[in-house]
Each structure stands twice: as C-alpha cells, then as structure tokens.
mmCIF file of the N, C-alpha and C atoms, coordinates in Angstrom:
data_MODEL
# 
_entry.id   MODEL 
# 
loop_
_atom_site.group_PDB 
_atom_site.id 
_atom_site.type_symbol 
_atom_site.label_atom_id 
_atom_site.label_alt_id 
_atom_site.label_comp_id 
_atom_site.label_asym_id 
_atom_site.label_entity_id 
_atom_site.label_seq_id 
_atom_site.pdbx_PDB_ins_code 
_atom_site.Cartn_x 
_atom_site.Cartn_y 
_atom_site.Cartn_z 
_atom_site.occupancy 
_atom_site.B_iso_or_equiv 
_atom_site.pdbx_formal_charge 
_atom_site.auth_seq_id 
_atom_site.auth_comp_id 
_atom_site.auth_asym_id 
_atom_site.auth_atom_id 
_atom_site.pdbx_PDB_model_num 
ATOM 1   N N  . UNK A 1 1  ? 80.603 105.544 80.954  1.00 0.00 ? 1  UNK A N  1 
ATOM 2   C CA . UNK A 1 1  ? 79.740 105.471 82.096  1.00 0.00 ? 1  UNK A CA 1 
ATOM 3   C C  . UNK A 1 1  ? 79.767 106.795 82.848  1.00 0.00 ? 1  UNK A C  1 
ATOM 4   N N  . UNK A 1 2  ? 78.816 107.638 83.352  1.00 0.00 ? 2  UNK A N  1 
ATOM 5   C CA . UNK A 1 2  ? 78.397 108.565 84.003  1.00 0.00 ? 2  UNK A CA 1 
ATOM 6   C C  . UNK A 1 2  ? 78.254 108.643 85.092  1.00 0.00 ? 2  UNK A C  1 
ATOM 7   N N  . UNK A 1 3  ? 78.884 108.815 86.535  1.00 0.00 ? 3  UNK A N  1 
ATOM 8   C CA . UNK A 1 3  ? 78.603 108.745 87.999  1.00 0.00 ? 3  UNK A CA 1 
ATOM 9   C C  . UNK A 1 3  ? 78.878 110.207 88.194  1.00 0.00 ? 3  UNK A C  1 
ATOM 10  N N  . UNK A 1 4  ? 77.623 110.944 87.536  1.00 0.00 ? 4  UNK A N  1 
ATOM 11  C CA . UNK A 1 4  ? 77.254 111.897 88.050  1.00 0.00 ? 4  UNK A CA 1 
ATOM 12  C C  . UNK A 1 4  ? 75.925 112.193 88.976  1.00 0.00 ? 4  UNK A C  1 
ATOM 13  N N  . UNK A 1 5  ? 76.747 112.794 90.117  1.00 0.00 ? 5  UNK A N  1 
ATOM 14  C CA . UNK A 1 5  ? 75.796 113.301 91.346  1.00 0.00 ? 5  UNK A CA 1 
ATOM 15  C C  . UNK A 1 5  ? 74.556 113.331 91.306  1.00 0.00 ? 5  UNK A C  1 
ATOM 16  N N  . UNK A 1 6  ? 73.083 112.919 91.775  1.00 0.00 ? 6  UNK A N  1 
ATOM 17  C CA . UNK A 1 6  ? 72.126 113.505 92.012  1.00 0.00 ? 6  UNK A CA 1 
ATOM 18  C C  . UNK A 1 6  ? 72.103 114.809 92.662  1.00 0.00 ? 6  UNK A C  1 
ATOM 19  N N  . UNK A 1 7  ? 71.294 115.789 91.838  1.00 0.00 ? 7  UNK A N  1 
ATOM 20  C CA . UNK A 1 7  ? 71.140 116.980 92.271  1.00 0.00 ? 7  UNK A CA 1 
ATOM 21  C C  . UNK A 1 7  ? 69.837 116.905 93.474  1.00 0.00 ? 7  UNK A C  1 
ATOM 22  N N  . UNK A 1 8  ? 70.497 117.908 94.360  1.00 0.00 ? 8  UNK A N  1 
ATOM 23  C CA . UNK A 1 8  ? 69.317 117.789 95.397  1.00 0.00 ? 8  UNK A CA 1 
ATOM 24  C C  . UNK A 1 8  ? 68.228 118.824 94.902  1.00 0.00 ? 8  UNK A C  1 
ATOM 25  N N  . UNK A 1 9  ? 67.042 118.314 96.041  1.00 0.00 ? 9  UNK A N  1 
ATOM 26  C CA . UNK A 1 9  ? 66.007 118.706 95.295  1.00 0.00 ? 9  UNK A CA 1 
ATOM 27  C C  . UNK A 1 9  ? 65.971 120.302 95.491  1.00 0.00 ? 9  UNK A C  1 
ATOM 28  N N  . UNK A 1 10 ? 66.674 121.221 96.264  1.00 0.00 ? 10 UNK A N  1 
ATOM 29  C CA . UNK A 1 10 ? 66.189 122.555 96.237  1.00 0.00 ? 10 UNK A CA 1 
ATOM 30  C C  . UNK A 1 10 ? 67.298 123.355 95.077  1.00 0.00 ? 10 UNK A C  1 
ATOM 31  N N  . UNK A 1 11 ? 67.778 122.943 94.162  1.00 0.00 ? 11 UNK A N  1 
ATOM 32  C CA . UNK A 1 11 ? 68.509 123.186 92.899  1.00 0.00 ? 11 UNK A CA 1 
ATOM 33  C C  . UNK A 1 11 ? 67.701 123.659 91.902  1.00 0.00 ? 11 UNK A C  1 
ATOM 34  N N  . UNK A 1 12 ? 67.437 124.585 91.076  1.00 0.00 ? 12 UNK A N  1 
ATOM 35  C CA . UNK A 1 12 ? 67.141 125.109 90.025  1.00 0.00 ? 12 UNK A CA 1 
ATOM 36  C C  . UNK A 1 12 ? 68.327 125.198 89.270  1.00 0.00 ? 12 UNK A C  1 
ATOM 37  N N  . UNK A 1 13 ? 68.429 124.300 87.977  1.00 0.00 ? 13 UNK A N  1 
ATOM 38  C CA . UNK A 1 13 ? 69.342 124.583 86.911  1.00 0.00 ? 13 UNK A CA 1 
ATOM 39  C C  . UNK A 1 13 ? 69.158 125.225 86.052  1.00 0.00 ? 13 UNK A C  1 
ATOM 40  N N  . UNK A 1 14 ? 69.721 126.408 85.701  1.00 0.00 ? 14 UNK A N  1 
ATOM 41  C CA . UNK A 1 14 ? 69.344 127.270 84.647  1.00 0.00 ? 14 UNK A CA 1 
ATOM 42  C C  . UNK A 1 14 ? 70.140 126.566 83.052  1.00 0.00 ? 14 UNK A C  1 
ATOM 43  N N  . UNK A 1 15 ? 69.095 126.936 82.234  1.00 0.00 ? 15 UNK A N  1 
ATOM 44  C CA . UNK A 1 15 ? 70.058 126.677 80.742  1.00 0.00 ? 15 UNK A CA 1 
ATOM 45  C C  . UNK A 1 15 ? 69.090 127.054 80.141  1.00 0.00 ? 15 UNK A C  1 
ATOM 46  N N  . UNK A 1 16 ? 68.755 126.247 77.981  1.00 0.00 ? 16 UNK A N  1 
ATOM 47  C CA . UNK A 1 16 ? 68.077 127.020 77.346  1.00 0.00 ? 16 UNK A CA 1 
ATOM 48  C C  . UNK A 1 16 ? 66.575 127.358 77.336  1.00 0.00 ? 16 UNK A C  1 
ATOM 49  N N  . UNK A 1 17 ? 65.466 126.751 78.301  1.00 0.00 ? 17 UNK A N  1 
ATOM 50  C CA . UNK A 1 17 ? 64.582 126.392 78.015  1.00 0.00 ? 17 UNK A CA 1 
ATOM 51  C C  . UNK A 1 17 ? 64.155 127.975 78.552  1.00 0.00 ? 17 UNK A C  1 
ATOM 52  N N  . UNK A 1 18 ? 62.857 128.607 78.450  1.00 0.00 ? 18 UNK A N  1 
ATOM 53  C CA . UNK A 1 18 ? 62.021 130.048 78.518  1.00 0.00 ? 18 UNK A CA 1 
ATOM 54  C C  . UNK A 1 18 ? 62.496 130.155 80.232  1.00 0.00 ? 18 UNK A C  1 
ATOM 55  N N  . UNK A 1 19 ? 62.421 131.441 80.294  1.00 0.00 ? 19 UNK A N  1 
ATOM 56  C CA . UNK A 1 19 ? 63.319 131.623 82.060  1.00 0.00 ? 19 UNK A CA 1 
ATOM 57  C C  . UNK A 1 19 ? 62.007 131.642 82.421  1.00 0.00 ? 19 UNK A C  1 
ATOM 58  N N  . UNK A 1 20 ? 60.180 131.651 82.242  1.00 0.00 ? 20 UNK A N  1 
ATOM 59  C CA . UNK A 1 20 ? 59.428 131.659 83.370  1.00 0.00 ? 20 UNK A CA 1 
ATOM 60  C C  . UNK A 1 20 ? 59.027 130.290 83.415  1.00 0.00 ? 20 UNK A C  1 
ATOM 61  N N  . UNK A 1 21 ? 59.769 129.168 83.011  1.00 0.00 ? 21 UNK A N  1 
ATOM 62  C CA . UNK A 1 21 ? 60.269 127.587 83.313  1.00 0.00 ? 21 UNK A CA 1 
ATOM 63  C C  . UNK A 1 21 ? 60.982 127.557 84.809  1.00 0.00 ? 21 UNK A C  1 
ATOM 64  N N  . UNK A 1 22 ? 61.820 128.508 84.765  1.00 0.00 ? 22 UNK A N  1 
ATOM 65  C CA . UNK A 1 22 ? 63.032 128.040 85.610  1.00 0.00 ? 22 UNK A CA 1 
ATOM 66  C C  . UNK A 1 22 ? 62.046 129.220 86.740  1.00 0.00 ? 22 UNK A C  1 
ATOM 67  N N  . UNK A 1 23 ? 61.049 130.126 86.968  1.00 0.00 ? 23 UNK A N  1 
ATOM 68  C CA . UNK A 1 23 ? 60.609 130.950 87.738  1.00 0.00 ? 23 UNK A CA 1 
ATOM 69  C C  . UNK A 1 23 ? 59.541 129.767 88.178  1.00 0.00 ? 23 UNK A C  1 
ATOM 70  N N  . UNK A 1 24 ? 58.628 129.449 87.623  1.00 0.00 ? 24 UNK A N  1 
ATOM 71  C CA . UNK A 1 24 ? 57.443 128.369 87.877  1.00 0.00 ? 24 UNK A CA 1 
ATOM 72  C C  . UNK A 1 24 ? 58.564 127.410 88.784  1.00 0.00 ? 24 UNK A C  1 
ATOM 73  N N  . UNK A 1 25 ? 59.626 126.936 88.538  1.00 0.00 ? 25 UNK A N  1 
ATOM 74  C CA . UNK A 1 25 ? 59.994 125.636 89.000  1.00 0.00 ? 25 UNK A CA 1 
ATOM 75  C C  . UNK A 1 25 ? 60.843 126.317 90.786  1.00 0.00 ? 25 UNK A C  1 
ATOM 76  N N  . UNK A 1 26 ? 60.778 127.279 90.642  1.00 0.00 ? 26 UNK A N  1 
ATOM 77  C CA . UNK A 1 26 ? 61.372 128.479 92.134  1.00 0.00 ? 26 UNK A CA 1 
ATOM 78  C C  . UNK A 1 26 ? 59.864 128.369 92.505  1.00 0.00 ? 26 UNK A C  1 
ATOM 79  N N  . UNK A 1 27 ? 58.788 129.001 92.142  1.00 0.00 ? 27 UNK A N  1 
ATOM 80  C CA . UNK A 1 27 ? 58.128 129.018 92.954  1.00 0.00 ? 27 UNK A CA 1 
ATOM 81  C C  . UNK A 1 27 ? 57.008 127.682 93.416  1.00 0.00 ? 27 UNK A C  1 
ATOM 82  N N  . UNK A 1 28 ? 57.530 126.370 92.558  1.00 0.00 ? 28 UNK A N  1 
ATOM 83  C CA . UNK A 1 28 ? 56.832 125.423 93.287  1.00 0.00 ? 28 UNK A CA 1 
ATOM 84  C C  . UNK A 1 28 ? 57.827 124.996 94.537  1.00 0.00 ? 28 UNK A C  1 
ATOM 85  N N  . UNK A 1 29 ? 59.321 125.429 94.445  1.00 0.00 ? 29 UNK A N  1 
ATOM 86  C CA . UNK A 1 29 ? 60.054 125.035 95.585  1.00 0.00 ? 29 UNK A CA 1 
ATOM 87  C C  . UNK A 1 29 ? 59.317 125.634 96.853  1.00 0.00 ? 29 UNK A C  1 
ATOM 88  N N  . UNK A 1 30 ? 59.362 126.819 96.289  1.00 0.00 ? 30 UNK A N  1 
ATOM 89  C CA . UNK A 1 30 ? 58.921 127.736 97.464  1.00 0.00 ? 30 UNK A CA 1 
ATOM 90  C C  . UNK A 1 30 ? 57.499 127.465 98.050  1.00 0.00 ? 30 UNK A C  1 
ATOM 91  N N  . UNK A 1 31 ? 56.496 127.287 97.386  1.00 0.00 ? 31 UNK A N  1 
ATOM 92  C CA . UNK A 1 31 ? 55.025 126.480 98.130  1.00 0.00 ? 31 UNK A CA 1 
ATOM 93  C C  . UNK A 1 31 ? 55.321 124.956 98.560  1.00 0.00 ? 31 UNK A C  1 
ATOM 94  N N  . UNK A 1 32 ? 56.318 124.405 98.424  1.00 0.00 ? 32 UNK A N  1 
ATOM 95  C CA . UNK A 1 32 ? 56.490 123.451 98.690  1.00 0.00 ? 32 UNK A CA 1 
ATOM 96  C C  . UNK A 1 32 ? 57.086 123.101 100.358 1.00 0.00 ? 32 UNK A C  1 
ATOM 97  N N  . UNK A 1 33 ? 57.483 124.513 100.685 1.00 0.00 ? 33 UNK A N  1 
ATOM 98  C CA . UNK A 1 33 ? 57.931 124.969 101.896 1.00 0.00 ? 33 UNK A CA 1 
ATOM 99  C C  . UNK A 1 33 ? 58.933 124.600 102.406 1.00 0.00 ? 33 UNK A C  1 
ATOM 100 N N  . UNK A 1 34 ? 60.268 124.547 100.924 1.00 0.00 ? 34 UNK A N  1 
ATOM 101 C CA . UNK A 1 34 ? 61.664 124.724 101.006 1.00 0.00 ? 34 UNK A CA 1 
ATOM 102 C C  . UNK A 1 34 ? 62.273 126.402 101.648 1.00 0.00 ? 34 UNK A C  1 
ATOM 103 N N  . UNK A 1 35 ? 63.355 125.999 102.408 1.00 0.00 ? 35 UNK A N  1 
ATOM 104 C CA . UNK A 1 35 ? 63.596 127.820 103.010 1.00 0.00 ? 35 UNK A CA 1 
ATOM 105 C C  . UNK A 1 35 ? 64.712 127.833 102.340 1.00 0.00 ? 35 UNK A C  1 
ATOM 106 N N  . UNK A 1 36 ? 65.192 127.468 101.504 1.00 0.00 ? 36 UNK A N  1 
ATOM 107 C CA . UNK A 1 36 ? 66.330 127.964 100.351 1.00 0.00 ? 36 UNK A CA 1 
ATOM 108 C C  . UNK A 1 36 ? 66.186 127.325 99.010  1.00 0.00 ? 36 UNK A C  1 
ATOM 109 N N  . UNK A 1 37 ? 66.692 128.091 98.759  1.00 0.00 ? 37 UNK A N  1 
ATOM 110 C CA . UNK A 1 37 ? 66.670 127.636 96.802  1.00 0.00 ? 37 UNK A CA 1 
ATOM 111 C C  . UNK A 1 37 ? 68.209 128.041 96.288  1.00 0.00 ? 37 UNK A C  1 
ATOM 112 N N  . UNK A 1 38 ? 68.662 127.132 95.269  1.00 0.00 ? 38 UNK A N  1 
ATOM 113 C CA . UNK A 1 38 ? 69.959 127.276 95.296  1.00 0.00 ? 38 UNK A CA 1 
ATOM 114 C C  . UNK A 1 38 ? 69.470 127.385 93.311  1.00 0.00 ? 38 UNK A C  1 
ATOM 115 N N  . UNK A 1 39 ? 70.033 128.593 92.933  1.00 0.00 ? 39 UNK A N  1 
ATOM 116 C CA . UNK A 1 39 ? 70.107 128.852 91.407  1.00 0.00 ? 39 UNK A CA 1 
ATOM 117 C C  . UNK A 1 39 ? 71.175 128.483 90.701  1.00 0.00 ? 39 UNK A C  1 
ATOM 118 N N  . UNK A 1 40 ? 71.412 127.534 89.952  1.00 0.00 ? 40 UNK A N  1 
ATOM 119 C CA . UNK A 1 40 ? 72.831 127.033 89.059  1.00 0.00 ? 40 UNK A CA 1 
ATOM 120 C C  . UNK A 1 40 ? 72.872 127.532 87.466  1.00 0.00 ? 40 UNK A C  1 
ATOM 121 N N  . UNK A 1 41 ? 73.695 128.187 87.073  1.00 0.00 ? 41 UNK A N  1 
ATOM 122 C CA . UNK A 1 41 ? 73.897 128.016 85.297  1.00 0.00 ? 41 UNK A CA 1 
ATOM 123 C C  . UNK A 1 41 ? 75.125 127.506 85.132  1.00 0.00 ? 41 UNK A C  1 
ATOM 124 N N  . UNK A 1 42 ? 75.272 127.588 84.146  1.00 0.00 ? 42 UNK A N  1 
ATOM 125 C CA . UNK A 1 42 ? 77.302 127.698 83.410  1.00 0.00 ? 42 UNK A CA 1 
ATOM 126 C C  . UNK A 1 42 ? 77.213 128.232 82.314  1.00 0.00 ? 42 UNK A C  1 
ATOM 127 N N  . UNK A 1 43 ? 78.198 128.591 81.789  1.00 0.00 ? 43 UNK A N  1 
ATOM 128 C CA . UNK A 1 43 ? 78.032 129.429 80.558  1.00 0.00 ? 43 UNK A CA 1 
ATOM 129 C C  . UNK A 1 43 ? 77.446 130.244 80.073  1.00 0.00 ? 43 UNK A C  1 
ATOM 130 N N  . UNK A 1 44 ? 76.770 130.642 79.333  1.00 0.00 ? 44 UNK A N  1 
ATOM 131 C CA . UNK A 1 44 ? 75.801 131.266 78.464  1.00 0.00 ? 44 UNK A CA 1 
ATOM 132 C C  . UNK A 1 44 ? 74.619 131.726 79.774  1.00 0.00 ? 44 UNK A C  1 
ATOM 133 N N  . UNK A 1 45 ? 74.601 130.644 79.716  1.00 0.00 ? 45 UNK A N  1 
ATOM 134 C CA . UNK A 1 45 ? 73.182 130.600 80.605  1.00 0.00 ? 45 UNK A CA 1 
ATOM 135 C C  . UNK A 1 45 ? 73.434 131.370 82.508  1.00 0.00 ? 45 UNK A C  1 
ATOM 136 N N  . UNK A 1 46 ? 74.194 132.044 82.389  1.00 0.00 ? 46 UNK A N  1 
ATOM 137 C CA . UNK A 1 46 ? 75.029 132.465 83.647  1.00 0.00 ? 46 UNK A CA 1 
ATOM 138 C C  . UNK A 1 46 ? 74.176 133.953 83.959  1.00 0.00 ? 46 UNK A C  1 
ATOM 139 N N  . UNK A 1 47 ? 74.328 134.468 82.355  1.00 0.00 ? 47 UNK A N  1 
ATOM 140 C CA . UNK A 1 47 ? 73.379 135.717 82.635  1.00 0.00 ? 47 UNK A CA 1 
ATOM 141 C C  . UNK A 1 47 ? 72.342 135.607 82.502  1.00 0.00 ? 47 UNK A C  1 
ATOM 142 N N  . UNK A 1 48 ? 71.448 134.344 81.967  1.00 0.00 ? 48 UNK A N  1 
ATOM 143 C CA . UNK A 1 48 ? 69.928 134.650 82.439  1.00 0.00 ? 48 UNK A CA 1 
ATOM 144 C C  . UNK A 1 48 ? 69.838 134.154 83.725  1.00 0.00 ? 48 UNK A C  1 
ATOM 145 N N  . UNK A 1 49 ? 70.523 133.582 84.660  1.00 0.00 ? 49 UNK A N  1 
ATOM 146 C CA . UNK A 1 49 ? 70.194 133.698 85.991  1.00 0.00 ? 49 UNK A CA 1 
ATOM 147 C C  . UNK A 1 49 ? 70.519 135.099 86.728  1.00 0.00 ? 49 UNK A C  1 
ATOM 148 N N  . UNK A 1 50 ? 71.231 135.489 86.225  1.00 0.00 ? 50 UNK A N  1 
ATOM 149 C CA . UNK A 1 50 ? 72.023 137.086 87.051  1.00 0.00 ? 50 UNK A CA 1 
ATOM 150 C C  . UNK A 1 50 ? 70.543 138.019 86.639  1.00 0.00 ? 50 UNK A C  1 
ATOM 151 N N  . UNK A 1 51 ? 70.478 137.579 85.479  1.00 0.00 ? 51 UNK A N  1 
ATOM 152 C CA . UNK A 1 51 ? 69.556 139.209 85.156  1.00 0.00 ? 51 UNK A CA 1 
ATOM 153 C C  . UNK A 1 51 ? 68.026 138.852 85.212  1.00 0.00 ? 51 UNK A C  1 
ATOM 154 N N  . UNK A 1 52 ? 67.472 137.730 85.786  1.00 0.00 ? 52 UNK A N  1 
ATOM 155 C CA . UNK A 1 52 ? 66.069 137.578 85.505  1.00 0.00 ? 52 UNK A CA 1 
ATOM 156 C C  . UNK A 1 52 ? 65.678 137.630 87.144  1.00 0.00 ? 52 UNK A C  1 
# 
C-alpha cells in the first residue's frame, strides 16, 4: 500500500519525458497566475532541471 503525499499543484516534476513537456507545464503554471513554481528531479533527471 502507498500513502504517498499529494503533490501540490505549483510542483513541476522533472524525469524522462522531452524537457519542453516540463517548460509547457511551467508556463501553464505561470498563466494560471501562480507566483511560484517549485522544480523537482532526483537522479538522472537532476541535470535536466539544472541545465534547461
């Protein structure tokens, strides 16, 4: 069984899918007229958040 957290909604999770996925999904936060955005990876996926 899994009682893992709901992520709130101004979270962008980074991992494998194309990084202008994870850019489209920042900037619907942002027209959505969130004033922060919080970027997550782990692993691998650590430097396509650092470097994109």
């Amino acid at each position: 069984m899994s009682s893992a957290t709901p992520t709130p909604s101004n979270v962008v999770l980074i991992g494998k899918k194309p990084v202008m996925n994870y850019v489209l999904a920042a900037l619907t936060l942002l027209n959505q007229g969130v004033s922060e955005i919080v970027i997550k990876a782990r692993g691998r996926a650590i430097s396509k958040a650092v470097d994109t």
